[in-house]
Each structure stands twice: as structure tokens, then as C-alpha cells.
C-alpha positions in Angstrom: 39.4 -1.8 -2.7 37.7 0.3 0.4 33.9 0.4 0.8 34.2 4.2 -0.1 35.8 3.8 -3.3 33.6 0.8 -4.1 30.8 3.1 -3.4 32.3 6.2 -5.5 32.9 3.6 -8.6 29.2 2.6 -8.2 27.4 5.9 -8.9 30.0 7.7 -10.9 29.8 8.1 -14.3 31.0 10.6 -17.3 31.2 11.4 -20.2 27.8 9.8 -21.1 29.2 6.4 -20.1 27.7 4.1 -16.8 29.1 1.0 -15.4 27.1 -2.9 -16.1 26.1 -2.8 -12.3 23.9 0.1 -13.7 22.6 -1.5 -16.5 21.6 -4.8 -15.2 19.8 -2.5 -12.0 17.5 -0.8 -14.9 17.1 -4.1 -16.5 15.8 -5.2 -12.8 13.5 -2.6 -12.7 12.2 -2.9 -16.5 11.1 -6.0 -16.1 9.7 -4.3 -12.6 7.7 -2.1 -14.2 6.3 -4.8 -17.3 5.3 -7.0 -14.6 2.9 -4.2 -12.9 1.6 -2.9 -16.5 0.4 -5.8 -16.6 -1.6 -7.1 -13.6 -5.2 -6.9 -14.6 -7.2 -4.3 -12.6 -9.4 -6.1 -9.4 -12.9 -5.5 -8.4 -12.6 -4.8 -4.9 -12.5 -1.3 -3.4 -10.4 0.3 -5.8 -13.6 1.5 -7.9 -15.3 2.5 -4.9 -12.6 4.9 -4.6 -12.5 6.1 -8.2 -16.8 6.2 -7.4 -15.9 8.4 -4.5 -13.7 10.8 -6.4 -16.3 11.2 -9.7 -18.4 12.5 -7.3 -16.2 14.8 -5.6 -15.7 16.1 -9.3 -19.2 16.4 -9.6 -20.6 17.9 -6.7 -17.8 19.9 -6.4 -17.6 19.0 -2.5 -16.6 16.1 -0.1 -19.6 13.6 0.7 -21.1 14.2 3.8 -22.2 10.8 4.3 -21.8 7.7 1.8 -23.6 8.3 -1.6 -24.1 4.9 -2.7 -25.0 2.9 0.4 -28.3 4.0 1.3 -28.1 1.6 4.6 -24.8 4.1 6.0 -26.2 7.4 5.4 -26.7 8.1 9.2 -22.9 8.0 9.8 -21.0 11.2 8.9 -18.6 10.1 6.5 -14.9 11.0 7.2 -12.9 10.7 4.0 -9.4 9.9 4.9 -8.5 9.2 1.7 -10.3 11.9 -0.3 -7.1 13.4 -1.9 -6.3 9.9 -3.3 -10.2 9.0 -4.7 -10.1 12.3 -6.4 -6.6 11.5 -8.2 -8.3 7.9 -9.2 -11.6 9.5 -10.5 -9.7 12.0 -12.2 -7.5 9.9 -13.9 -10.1 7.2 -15.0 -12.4 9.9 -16.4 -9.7 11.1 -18.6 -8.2 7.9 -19.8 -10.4 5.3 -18.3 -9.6 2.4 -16.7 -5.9 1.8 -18.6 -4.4 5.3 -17.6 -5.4 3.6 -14.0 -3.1 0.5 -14.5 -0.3 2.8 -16.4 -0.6 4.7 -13.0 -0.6 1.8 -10.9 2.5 0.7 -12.4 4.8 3.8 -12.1 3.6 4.3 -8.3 4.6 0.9 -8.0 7.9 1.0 -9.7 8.6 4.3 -7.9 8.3 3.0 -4.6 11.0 0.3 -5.1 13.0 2.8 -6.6 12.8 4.8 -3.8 13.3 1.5 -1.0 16.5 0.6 -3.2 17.7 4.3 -2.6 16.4 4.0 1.4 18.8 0.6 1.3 21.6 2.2 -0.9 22.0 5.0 1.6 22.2 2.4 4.8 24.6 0.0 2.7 26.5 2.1 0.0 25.9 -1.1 -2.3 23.9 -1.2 -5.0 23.5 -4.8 -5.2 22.3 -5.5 -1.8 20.4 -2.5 -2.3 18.3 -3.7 -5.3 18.3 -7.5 -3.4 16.8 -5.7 -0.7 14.1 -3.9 -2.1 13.0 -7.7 -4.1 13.0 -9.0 -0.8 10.3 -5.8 0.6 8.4 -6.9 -2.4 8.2 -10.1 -1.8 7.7 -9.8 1.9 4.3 -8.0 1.0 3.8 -9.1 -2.6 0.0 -10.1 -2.6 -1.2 -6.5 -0.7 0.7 -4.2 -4.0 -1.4 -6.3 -6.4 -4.4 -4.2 -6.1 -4.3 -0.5 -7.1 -5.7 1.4 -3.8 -4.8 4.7 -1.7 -2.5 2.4 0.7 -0.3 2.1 -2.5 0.6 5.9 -2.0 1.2 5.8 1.7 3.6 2.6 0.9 5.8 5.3 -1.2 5.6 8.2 1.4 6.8 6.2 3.7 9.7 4.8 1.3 10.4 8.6 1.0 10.1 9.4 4.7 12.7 6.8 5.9 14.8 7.6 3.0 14.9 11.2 3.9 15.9 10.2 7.6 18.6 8.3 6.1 20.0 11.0 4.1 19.6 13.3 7.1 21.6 10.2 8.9 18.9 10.3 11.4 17.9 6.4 10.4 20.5 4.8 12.8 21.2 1.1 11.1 24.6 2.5 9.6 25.8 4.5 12.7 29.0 3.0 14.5 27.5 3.8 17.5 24.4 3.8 18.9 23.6 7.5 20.1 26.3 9.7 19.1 26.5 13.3 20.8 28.5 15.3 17.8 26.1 16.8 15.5 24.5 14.4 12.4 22.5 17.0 10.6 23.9 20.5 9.5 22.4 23.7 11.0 21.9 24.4 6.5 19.6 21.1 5.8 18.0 21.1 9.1 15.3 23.3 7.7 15.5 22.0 4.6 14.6 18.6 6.0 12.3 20.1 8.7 9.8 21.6 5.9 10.1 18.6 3.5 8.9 16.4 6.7 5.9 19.0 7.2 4.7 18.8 3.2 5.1 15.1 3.2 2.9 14.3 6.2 0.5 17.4 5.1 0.3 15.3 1.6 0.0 11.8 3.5 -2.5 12.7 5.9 -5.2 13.8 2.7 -3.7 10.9 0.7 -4.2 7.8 3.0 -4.7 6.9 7.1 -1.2 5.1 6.7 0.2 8.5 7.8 -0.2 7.1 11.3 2.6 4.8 10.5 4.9 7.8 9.7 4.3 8.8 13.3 4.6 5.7 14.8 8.0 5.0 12.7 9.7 8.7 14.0 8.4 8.3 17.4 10.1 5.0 17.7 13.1 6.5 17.0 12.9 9.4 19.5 12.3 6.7 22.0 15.2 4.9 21.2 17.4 7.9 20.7 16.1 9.2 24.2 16.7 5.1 25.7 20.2 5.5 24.5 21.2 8.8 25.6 20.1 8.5 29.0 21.6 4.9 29.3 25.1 6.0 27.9 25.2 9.6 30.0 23.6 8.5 33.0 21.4 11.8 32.9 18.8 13.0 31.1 19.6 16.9 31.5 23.4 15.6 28.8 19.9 15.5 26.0 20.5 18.8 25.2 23.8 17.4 23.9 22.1 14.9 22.1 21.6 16.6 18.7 20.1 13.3 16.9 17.2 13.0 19.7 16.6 16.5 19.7 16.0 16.8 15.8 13.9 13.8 15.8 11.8 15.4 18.7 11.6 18.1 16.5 10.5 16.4 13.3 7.9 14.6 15.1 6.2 17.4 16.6 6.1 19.1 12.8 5.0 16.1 11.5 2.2 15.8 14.3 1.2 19.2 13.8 1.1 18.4 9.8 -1.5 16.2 9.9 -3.7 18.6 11.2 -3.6 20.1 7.8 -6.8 18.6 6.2 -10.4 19.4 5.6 -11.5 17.8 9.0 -9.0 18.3 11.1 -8.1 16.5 14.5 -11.4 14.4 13.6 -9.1 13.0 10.8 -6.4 11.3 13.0 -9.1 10.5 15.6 -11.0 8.6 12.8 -7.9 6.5 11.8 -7.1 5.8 15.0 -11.1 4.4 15.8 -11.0 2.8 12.4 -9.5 -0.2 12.9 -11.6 -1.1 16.6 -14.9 -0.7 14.3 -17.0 -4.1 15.0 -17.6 -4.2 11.3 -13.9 -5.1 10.4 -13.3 -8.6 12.9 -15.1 -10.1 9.4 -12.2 -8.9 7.1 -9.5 -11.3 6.4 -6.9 -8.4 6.4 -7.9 -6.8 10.0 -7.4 -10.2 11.2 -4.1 -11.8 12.7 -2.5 -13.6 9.7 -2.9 -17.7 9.1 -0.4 -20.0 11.6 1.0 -21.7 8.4 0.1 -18.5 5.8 3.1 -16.8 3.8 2.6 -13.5 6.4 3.5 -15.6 9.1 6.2 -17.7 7.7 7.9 -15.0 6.5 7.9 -13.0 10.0 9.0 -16.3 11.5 11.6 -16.5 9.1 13.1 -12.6 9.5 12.4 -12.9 13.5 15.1 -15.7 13.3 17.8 -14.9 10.8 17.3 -11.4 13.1 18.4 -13.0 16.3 20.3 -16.1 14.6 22.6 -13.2 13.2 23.1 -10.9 15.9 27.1 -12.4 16.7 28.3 -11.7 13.5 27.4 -8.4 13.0 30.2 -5.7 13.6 27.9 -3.9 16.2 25.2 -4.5 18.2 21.7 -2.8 16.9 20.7 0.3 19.0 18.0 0.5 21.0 15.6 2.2 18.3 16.2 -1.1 15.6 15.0 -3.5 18.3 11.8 -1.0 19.0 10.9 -1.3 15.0 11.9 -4.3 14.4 9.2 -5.5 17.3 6.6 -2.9 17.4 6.0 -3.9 13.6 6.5 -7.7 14.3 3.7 -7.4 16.6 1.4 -5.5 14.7 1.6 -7.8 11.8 1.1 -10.3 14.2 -2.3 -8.7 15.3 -3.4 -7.7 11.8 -2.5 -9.3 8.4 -2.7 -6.4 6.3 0.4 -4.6 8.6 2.4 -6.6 6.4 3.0 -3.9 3.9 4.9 -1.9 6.2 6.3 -4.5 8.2 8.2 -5.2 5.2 10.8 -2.2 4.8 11.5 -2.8 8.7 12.1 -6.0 7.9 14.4 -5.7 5.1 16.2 -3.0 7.2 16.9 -5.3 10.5 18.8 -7.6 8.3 20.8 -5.7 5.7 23.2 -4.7 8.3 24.3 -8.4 8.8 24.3 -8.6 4.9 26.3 -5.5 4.7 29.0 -6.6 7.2 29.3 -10.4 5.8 30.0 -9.2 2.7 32.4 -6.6 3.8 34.7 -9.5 5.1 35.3 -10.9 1.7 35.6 -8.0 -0.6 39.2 -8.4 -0.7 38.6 -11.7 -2.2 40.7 -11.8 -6.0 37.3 -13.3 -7.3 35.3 -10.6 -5.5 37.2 -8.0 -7.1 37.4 -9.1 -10.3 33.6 -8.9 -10.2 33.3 -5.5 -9.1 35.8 -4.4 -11.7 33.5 -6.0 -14.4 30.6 -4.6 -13.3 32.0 -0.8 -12.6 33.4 -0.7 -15.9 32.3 1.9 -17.8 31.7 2.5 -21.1 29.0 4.3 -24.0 28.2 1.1 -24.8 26.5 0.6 -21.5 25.1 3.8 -21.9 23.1 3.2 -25.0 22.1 -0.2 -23.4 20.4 1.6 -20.0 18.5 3.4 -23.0 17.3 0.7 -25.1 16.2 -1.0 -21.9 14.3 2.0 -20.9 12.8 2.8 -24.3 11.6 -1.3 -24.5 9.8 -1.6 -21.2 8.1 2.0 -22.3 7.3 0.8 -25.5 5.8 -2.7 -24.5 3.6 -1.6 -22.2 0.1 0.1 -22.4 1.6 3.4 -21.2 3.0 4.2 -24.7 -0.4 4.0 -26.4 -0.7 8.2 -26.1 2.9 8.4 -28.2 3.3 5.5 -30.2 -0.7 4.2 -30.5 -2.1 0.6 -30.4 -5.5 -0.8 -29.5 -6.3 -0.6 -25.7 -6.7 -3.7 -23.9 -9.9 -5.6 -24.1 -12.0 -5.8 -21.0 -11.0 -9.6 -20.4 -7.4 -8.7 -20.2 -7.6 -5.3 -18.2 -9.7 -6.4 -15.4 -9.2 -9.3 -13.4 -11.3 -13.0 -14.8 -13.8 -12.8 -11.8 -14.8 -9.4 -12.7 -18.6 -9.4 -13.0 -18.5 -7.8 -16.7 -21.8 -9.5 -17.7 -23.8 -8.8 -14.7 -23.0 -5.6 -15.1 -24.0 -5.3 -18.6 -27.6 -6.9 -17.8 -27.7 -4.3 -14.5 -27.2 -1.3 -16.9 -29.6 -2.4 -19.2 -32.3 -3.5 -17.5 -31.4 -1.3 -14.0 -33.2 -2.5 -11.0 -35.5 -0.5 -8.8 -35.3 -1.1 -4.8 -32.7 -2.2 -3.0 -30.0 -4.6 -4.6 -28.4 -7.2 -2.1 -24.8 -7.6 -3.4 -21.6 -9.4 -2.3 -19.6 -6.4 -0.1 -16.8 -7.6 -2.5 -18.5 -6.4 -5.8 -20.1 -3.7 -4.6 -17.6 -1.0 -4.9 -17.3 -2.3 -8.8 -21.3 -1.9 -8.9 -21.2 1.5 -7.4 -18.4 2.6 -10.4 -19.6 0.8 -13.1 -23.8 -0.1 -12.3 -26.6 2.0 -13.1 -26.5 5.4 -11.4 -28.6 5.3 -8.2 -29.0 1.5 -7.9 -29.4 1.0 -4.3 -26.3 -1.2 -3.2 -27.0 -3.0 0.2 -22.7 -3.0 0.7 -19.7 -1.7 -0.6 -16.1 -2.4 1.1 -15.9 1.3 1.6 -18.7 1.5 3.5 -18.3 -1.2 5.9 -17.2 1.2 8.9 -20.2 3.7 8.0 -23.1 0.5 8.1 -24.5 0.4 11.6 -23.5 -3.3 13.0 -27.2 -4.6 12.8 -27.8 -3.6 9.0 -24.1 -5.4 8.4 -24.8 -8.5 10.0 -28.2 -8.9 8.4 -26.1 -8.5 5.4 -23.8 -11.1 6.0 -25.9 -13.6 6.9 -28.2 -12.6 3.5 -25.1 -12.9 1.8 -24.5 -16.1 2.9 -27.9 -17.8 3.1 -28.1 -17.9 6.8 -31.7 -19.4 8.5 -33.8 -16.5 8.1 -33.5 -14.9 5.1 -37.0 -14.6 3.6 -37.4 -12.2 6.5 -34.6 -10.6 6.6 -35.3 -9.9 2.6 -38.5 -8.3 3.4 -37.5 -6.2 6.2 -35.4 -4.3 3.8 -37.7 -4.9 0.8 -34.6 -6.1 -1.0 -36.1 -6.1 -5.0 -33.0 -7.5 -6.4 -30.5 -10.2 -5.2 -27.1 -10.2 -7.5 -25.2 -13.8 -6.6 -21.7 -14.4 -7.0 -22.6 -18.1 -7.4 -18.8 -19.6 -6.6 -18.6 -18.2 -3.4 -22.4 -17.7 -2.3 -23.3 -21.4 -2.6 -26.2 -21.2 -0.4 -27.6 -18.3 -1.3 -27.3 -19.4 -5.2 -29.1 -22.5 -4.0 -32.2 -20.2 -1.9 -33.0 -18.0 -4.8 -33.6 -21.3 -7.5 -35.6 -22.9 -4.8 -37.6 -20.3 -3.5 -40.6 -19.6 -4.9 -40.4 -15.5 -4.4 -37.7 -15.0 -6.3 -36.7 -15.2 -10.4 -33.5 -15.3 -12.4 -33.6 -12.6 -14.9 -29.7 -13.7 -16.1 -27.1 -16.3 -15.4 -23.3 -16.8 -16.4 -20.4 -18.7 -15.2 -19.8 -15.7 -12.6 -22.8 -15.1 -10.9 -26.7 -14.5 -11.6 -29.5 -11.5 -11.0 -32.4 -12.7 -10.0 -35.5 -9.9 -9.1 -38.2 -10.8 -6.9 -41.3 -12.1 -8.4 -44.0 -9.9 -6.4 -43.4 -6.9 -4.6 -43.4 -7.3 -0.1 -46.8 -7.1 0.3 -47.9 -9.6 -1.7 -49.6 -7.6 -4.4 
């Protein structure tokens, strides 16, 4: 059986009847979504985002400079991700916290949806297809377990490479490496032109990861242009180079498209700064990845099977797959939190070898037998997609509008190191003065506190805090030699502890004399200070 009619078989069906191979890929992707109904929400910066978009909704406006860090407000605050904080405080405020996780898990679902289409369209095989968008997931798992703006950006760029795969602009199934007869018809080039515009104007207000869209097309007009002028010998025979001209093209409307934003050129300019800012060689994820960590084992791993491979596949990769494949290996390399779209490159580099391996054995008897099994088609099947569909719906919490049921409890919704009590005691008995927090609670605090407690940090304030105001925080956080002083000089009134991570500031505030613990659980502690700075 050709690849063609394999492929036809796959996605044909009538007559209200669908093959098994469809059936067991909705199963996949029921169990898919299950999984992310369930993860309990974090703490970390997700709420400062939902913080940030209540008070867009309030005021009406974008801030001007942080409202809940008192210590950033001399920084003009650049919201890259304002579009995104205002869906999150939107959404909370009019179902609370559950329609977030409900949200979280159809974005999530969606965007391996749309990767399995990205790898359908490069290998016309739904199997490998689905296996490749498990192995994106995996590849990245730990940064998609945390609802955040970075989520949506993972999608658009699903969408964005699966539109240049339609457009067969996405060269990994080409049988050569810069062809000079026209790819894209003169109908869908503007079709596809204005989709690229909308879906950078929606990126660039949604999250800075548009930069990555950029970087992703620009790569391929490098390669595209590498090619041409290696094959022709010239560089005037581009103009007969229809594939590096319309990428040219796409990438100057997709530059031009990210102007489209309430700041304009400051907002690429800021992205482009943000990750340079002194404050971020602290965080884990602007940091180059552990030598023996799952980031680098599994880069190691890909970077092999990628060269390991290279004999057996049935062409050599062009120019613009070695330039992703490395540009991304290296930035992963130089920051840890790259990894999320490092991943799709990743899967993409080796499904080609995986595509060509297994087109040497589908005339196997065995082989065939299997594909006839799973593309035969019947109602049956049909009604059995359904009931999958209808089971994962009604399982999870996002059926509570239609078929009712008791929201989750605060334990289960939010993640066990969640500091529900604290916060309880804070809203009660709200402090006056500044409060020195963990950075890591103190976007929850800023959502869920007392309204105007004075939070000393917040993770989405970390590039707004001048340096010397962070570092005094760190080393307050952590108990550093000093920090009586450094307590006073910003008349700190409150300290909140989390007392499995900040050992020696828990053990400063029970011996110090200055300070008193007002409550205590098996999370963390408040203590308030026992008389005010200057000693009355």
C-alpha cells in the first residue's frame, strides 16, 4: 500500500463511520486532557498575573509601574504580557480559580493537538504524529505544569509552524533542499500572509515568546537564502527562488506585526533587555540547565540520535534544519527555560528519520495487516470516539456548569505547599508596613492577601526592583549576616517565613528578641515585629 493511500485511509471517513487509528488517537488525548484537569494550580507567578489583570479591569488602564511592589515603583512597567493577565483576571473573577485549571487544560490539550497536526503534515502518519507530539511533551514536561502566559505562546507557535507546513514552507518533508518551482499558490499567499500578521499581532500582546516566532522564520530565510545561492552559484537566480522570497515576505509582516501593541517598539526592545536584567542570574530557569538534569540529558540524547541517524535517512537535511536544530540546542544550553521551544525543534529533527525507517517496512504482511485493522471503519468506532469524548468531559471539573457537582476543595485545587493558612491569618489580622516575603509566594500574596499589604517581592516584579533593593532581599530572605539592619532600613513590620526552605531566617526570627510569631503551621509562620524602628 503507497504512503499516499495510507495517508487517504487515515483521515477519510463517511457515512458517520471513523477508522480505530482514530479512536485510540482521541483516547490519547482524553486521557491528555484528564491528566491536565487535574494538576493542582501552583503558587508562583501565575496569580501575579491574574493580580495584574484584576486591576487592569479595575482601573480600566495598563499599570504604569508595579501596583503591589512598593520597592519597583520607579521603573516604568512594560506589560508584555498584558493581553494574557487580563484573560486570567477575567476568567478567575468569573469562575474563580477552577474555570482557571478548566482553562489551563484545554490550552494545554490544544497545543498538542495542534503539534500532532504540525507532525501529521511533515509525516502523513498519524501514529508517528501522535508519538511525536508525547515526545514534545515530554521533552518539556515540568515547564507546562504551571498555568502562565508562556503557555499561549507555546500554542502560537504550534500554530505558526503548522501554518508554514501547510503553506509547505517548513522544509523537513521537501525532496530537495531549495526548490525553484513555486510551493505556495498566488490564492493562499495572502491568505497565509494576513493569518501570519494576526497571529504575531495576537502573540506580541499575549506573551514576549513572540520573539521566538521571529527567530524561528528568520532561520528559515537564512537557510532558504544559504541554499539558493549555494545550488545557483548567484544570488541575482533569488528572484527565482519563490520559497525564500515568501518567507522574506512573511518575516517582514510578522516584524512589522509586532509593532501592533500599546507600547510599541519599546515592547520588542523590552523583551529583548529582559533576559540581560541582573535580577534574573538568581532564577533557576534563566540559568544554563544542570550537567546531569533531565534538560540536559535529553538535549544530549536528541543531539545524538540527530547525527547518529543522518546515513539512513533518504535525504540529507537542508541547510535551514541544521540552523534550528542548533540555534535552539544552544539556547537551551544557555538558559533552562528555552526548553519549551526547543522541544518542537527537537521532535522535528528526528521524525524524518522515523518517517523514512518506517517507510522501508510498510510492505511488510504484518505491517499491513495492522494498518488494515486500524483503518477499518465502521459506526461502531464512531459512537466509541463519542463516548470517549463525552467521558473525559464528564470526569473532569469543566462539566460542573452542565452537569453540576461540588467544586474542588482548596487542598485539591491548589498545589500542597500553597500557603492557604498564612493567608487566612494575613487577611484577618492584615499587617501594616512592609511585609518581607519569599519572591516565590509573593505573587499568591498579591492575588489572594489583604489589599494594599506592602509585599517586599513578587516574581513579576523581579526585573522592575532596582538591583540593591533585590539583593537586600535575598539575603533577608535567606538570613544572610546583617539582617537586623537591613530590616530596619526598610522598616520591614512583618516577616512571612516559608520555614522549609528559609531555614535560617525561620531560625533568626525565634531567636531574636525584636521579633514575635503571631501564627505557625507546617508551611510557614508570620511573625510581626515587637516594637516599631525607633525603639518606641
Amino acid at each position: 500500500m503507497s504512503q499516499e493511500k495510507l495517508a487517504t485511509a487515515e483521515l477519510s471517513a463517511s457515512h458517520g463511520e471513523v477508522p480505530w487509528s482514530y479512536v485510540l488517537c482521541t483516547g490519547w488525548f482524553a486521557l491528555f486532557f484528564v491528566y491536565f484537569s487535574y494538576i493542582p494550580l501552583w503558587h508562583t507567578d501565575i496569580w501575579g498575573h491574574v493580580a495584574y489583570g484584576q486591576w487592569m479591569i479595575d482601573h480600566g488602564r495598563l499599570p504604569d509601574v508595579d501596583p503591589f511592589v512598593d520597592l519597583a515603583q520607579a521603573t516604568p512597567l512594560v506589560a508584555t504580557a498584558w493581553l494574557s493577565q487580563l484573560l486570567f483576571g477575567a476568567l478567575e473573577r468569573s469562575g474563580g480559580p477552577e474555570r482557571l485549571s478548566c482553562a489551563f487544560a484545554v490550552v494545554s490539550v490544544s497545543t498538542y493537538l495542534m503539534l500532532t497536526l504540525l507532525f501529521y503534515l511533515q509525516t502523513r502518519r498519524l501514529g508517528l504524529a501522535v508519538f511525536g507530539s508525547i515526545l514534545a511533551w515530554l521533552a518539556g514536561w515540568d515547564r507546562h505544569l504551571v498555568i502562565r502566559p508562556e503557555l499561549l505562546g507555546y500554542f502560537l507557535l504550534a500554530a505558526l509552524l503548522a501554518l508554514l507546513s501547510a503553506a509547505r514552507l517548513l522544509g523537513y518533508s521537501r525532496q530537495k533542499p531549495s526548490p525553484v518551482t513555486a510551493i505556495v499558490s498566488p490564492e493562499r499567499k495572502w491568505w497565509i500572509r494576513c493569518t501570519v500578521g494576526l497571529l504575531f499581532s495576537l502573540w506580541v500582546n499575549l506573551h514576549g515568546s513572540f520573539a521566538v516566532g521571529i527567530v524561528v522564520i528568520a532561520i528559515l530565510v537564512a537557510g532558504e537564502l544559504f541554499d539558493c545561492v549555494r545550488q545557483n552559484r548567484s544570488i541575482v537566480q533569488l528572484k527565482n527562488a519563490p520559497v525564500f522570497r515568501e518567507l522574506l515576505t512573511l518575516l517582514a509582516i510578522a516584524t512589522v506585526a509586532t509593532l501592533v501593541n500599546p507600547y510599541g517598539y519599546q515592547l520588542p526592545l523590552h523583551v529583548l533587555a529582559f533576559g540581560s536584567h541582573p535580577n534574573m542570574a538568581s532564577i533557576s530557569e534563566w540559568l544554563p540547565p544542570e550537567l546531569f538534569g533531565a534538560t540536559s540529558v535529553a538535549v544530549f540524547v536528541v543531539s545524538v540520535v540527530f547525527l547518529v541517524t543522518l546515513p539512513l535517512r533518504n535525504r540529507r537535511p537542508a541547510t535551514a534544519e541544521w540552523l534550528l536544530i542548533l540555534v535552539f540546542t544552544v539556547a537551551v544550553c544557555l538558559r533552562t527555560r528555552m526548553v519549551t521551544w526547543y522541544a518542537p525543534i527537537a521532535v522535528l529533527s528526528l521524525l524524518p528519520v522515523l518517517r523514512d525507517l518506517m517507510s522501508r517496512v510498510d510492505n511488510k504482511p504484518w505491517l499491513q495487516r495492522l494498518h488494515a485493522v486500524l483503518n477499518g471503519k465502521s459506526r461502531v468506532q464512531a459512537a466509541l470516539l463519542v463516548l470517549l469524548v463525552w467521558l473525559a468531559f464528564s470526569f473532569t471539573p469543566i462539566s460542573q456548569p452542565v452537569l453540576g457537582g461540588r467544586p474542588r476543595p482548596p487542598e485539591k485545587l491548589f498545589k500542597d505547599d500553597t500557603p492557604l493558612g498564612i493567608t487566612m491569618y494575613l487577611r484577618k489580622a492584615a499587617p501594616q508596613g512592609r511585609v518581607a516575603n519569599p519572591q516565590w509566594w509573593g505573587d499568591w500574596l498579591a492575588w489572594a492577601g489583604p489589599r494594599q499589604m506592602k509585599l517586599m517581592m513578587t516574581t513579576n516584579s523581579l526585573h522592575l526592583v532596582p538591583s540593591v533593593h533585590y539583593e537586600n532581599h535575598r539575603a533577608i530572605c535567606w538570613g544572610h549576616p546583617g539582617i537586623k539592619q537591613r530590616l530596619d532600613d526598610y522598616n520591614v513590620q512583618t516577616i512571612v517565613v516559608d520555614t522549609s526552605l528559609q531555614i535560617e531566617l525561620s531560625q533568626y526570627v525565634r531567636k531574636s528578641d525584636d521579633w514575635i510569631i503571631d501564627y505557625e503551621d507546617s508551611q510557614g509562620l508570620v511573625a510581626s515585629r515587637k516594637i516599631t524602628t525607633n525603639g518606641k
